[in-house]
N, C-alpha and C positions, 0 to 999 in steps of 0.2 A: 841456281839455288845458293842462297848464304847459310852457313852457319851459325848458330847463334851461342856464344861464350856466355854460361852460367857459373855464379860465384856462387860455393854455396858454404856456409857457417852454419857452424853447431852455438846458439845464444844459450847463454847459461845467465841468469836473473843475477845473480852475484858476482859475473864479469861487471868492470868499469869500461867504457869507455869514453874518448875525449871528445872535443870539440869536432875537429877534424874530420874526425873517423866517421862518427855520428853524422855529420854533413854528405862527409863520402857516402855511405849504406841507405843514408836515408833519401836520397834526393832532395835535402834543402839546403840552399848555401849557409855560410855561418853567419851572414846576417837574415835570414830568415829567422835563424835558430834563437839568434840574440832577439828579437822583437818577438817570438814565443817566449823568450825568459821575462821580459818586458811583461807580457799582457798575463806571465803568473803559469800559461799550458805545460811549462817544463821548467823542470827544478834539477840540480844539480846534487849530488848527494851531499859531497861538502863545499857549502857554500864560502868558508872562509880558505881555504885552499890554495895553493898559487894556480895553478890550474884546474878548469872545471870540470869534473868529470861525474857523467850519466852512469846511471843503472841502466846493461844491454835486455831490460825488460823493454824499456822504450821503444825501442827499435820497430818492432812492429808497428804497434802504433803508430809512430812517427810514419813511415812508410804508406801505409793504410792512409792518414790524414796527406801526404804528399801526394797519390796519387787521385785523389778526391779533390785538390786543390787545383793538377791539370785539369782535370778529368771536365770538371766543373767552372772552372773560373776562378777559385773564391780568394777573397782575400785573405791576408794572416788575422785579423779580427778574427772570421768565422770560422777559421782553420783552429787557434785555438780553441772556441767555442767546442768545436766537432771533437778535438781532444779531451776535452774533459767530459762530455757525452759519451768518449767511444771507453774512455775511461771506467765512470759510473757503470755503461753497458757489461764489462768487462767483468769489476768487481760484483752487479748483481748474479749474472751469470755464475760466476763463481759461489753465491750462497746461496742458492738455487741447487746447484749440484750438492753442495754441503748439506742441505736441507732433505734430498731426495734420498740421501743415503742412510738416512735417519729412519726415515719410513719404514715399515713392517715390510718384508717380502717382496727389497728394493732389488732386484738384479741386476748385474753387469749384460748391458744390451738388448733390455727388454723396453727401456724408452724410447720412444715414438717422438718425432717432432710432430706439432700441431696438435689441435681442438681433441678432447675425447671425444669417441664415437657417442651419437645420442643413446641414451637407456629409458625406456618407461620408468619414470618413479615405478616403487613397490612392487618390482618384481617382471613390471612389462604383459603382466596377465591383463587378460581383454573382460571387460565386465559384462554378463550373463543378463544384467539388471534392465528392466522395461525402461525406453526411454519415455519419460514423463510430455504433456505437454510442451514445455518451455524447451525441450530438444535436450534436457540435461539426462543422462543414462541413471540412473539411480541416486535422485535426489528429488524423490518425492517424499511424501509427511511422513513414513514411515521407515524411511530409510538409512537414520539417524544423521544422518547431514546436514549443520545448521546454514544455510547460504549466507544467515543473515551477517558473518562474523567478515 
């Protein structure tokens, strides 16, 4: 039986880190990293800088896209791609929560992932009404229901 050595860091969004580091944590070498700067998936905070240094928000991400890149095959093309997707995903996700907090009678841990369960319009009551002919339950000429609309 082996062992297995876990590193584990606490990221804080307003740590920098460098080149290097970022390659280290992340599984991509530093020219991977350079032809993501390339194709625009990763930006450096200051770019005029003698050295380049990331926002440790990345890190996930990067990570997440490194392991999708074995996982998969892909190249740095669609790796980037996948970056700015998991990106997008990310920041939607994020105003989605903002949004839900908003809501009337929003609770901590009453959200559900997935579809709401189905509900009858109007209440889910079963209608009483003769069905007509044509198989409709209560839309015959007196019934006030126009079909024609």
């Amino acid at each position: 039986m082996t062992a297995h050595v876990v590193e584990v860091a606490w990221l804080d969004a307003r740590e920098t880190v460098t080149m290097a580091e970022l390659s280290r944590v992340c599984g991509l070498t530093e020219a991977e990293l350079e032809e993501l700067l390339e194709f625009g998936a990763l930006e450096p905070i200051d770019k005029e800088g003698p050295q380049r240094l990331f926002s440790a928000e990345c890190i996930g991400t990067l990570r997440r896209a490194a392991r999708l890149r074995r996982d998969f095959d892909l190249d740095l093309f669609a790796v980037a791609l996948l970056l700015d997707y998991l990106h997008r995903i990310d920041m939607l996700e994020r105003q989605v929560k903002s949004l839900q907090a908003h809501l009337p009678g929003h609770a901590h841990g009453s959200h559900r992932e997935g579809p709401e369960p189905w509900r009858e319009p109007h209440g889910g009551a079963v209608s009483d009404a003769p069905v007509t002919p044509s198989g409709s339950a209560g839309q015959g000429p007196d019934s006030g229901f126009d079909s024609s609309r």
